[in-house]
N, C-alpha and C positions, 0 to 999 in steps of 0.2 A: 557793849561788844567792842572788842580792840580791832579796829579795820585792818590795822597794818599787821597783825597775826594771821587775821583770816586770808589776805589777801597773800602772803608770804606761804603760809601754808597749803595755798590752791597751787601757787606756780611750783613751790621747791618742793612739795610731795604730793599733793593728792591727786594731781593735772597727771603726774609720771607713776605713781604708783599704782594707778587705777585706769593707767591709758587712754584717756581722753581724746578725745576727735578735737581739732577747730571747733567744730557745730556741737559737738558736746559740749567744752568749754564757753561758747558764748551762750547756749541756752541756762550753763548750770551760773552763771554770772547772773543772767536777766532773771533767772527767777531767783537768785538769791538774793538782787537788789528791789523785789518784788514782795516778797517775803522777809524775811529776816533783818534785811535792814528796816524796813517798815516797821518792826515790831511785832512781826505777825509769826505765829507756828505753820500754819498754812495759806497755801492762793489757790482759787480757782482759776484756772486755766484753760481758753477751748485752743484745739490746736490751729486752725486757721490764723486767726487773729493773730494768735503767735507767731507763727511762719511770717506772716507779713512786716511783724513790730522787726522782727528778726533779719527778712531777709534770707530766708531760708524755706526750699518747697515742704511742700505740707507733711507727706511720705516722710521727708528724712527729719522733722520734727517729732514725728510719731515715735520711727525710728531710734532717734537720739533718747527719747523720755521712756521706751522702754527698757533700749540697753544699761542707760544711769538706774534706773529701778532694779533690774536684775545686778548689779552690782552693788546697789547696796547705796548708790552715792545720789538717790533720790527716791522719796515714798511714795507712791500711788496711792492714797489714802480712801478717794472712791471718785468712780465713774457715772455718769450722768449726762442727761441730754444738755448739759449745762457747760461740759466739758471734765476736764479733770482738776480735782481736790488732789495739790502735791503738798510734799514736805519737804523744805531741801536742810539735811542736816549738814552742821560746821565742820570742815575739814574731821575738828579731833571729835568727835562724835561717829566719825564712820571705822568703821575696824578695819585696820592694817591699811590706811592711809597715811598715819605720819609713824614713824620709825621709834620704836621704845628710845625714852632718854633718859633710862639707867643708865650708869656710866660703870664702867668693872672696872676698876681698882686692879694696879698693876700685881701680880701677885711676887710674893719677896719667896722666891725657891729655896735660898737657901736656911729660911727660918720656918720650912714645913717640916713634919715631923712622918716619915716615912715608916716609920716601921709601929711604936708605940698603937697598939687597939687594931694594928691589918685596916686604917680608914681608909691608904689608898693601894688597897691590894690590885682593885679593879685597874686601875690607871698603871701598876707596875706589872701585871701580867700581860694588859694590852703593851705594853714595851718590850716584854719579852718575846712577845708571838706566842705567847701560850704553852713556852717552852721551861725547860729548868734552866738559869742565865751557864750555866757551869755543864752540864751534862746531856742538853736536850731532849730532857725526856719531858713528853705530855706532862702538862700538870692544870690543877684546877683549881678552884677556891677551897673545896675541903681537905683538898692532902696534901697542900705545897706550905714553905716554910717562907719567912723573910729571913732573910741574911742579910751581914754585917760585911762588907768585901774586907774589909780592914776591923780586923777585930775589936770590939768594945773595951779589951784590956789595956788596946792601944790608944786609949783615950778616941774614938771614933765616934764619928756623929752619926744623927740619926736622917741624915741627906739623901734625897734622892741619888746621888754623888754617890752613895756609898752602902744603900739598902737593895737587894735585888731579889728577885724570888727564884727558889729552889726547889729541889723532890728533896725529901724530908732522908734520904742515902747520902745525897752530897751536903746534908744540912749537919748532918749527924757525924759524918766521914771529914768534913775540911778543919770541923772545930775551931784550934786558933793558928792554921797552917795560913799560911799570905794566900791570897788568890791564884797570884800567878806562878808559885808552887803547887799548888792544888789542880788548876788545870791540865799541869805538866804529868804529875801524877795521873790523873785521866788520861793522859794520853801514854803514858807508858803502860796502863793499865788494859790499853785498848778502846775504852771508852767513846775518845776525840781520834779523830784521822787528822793527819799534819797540817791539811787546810784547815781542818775545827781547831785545832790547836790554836793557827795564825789567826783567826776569827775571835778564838776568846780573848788574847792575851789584845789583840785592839782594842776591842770590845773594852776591856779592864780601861785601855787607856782612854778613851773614849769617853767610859763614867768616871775618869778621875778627872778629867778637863773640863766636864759638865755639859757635854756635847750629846747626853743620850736622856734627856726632860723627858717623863711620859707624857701625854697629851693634855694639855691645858683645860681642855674641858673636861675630861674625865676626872682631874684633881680637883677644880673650881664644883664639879658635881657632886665631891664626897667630901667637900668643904663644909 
């Protein structure tokens, strides 16, 4: 057993994660140097004796061995006029006392591939609000398009930068027109009102700066 883990792992997670008392921490020490450093899976315990080794009244011994039980951060194995058979398991033995140490990996945005298979449809519709990026009209996973803001003829990638989702009207209708003729056309069309106008043509600027990522989870999720 590595002491200096165990004991690193009581103070920097499992003491804060699990919210430990004073009197919880010094009972869950005594019987861990009672148990487990001894070699031992379990100790019988009466709670008197305890309370006294302890320093602590007999109630709030009771107290403290059943709250650690119900949380998971000590077993009650069995009761008896003997006292109590515990088990005190190690920091990383109790669930969601020490903090997962996967590490995620920064993700490279502009080497994801946004449009190719619709993988992260989910994560570019959540950016859009559920709208057409170009016309605002409702859209969903089975009737919207991805698009190219800067046409594929133009040598354009396949960048969050530069893929958005569409209604399959302004998919079909912008073809290889620029964006920000396209929106204008919307709005001379009636489409956009002067504020949507100003709203798209930022917007446009916005995704060319790289200023509008969809959510990092939702992409790492359809990773």
């Amino acid at each position: 057993m590595n002491l200096e883990k165990v004991f690193r792992d009581c103070e920097d997670h499992l003491f804060i994660s699990k919210s430990f008392s004073v009197q919880e921490r010094i009972l869950y020490y005594h019987l861990l140097r009672q148990s487990r450093l001894e070699g031992k899976e379990d100790v019988l315990v009466a709670l008197l004796p305890l309370a006294n080794a302890l320093g602590i009244a007999e109630t709030t011994v009771r107290e403290c061995v059943r709250a650690l039980h119900e949380r998971g951060c000590l077993q009650i194995v069995e009761r008896s006029r003997q006292g109590h058979l515990v088990r005190v398991p190690l920091p990383e033995e109790i669930a969601g006392a020490i903090p997962s140490t996967v590490s995620t990996t920064e993700l490279d945005w502009d080497a994801l591939d946004f449009f190719s298979g619709r993988t992260f449809l989910a994560a570019l519709i959540d950016r859009e609000g559920g709208k057409c990026f170009y016309c605002f009209k409702n859209i969903r996973p089975d009737n919207c398009e991805l698009d190219h803001v800067s046409s594929r003829i133009n040598g354009s990638d396949h960048s969050y930068k530069n893929v958005v989702v569409s209604c399959h009207d302004c998919n079909t209708t912008k073809q290889e027109m620029s964006a920000p003729d396209f929106v204008r056309t919307l709005f001379r069309k009636g489409v956009l009102s002067q504020d949507d106008l100003a709203d798209r043509l930022q917007a446009l600027d916005m995704l060319n700066a790289g200023q509008l990522r969809p959510r990092e989870d939702l992409v790492r999720a359809a990773s």
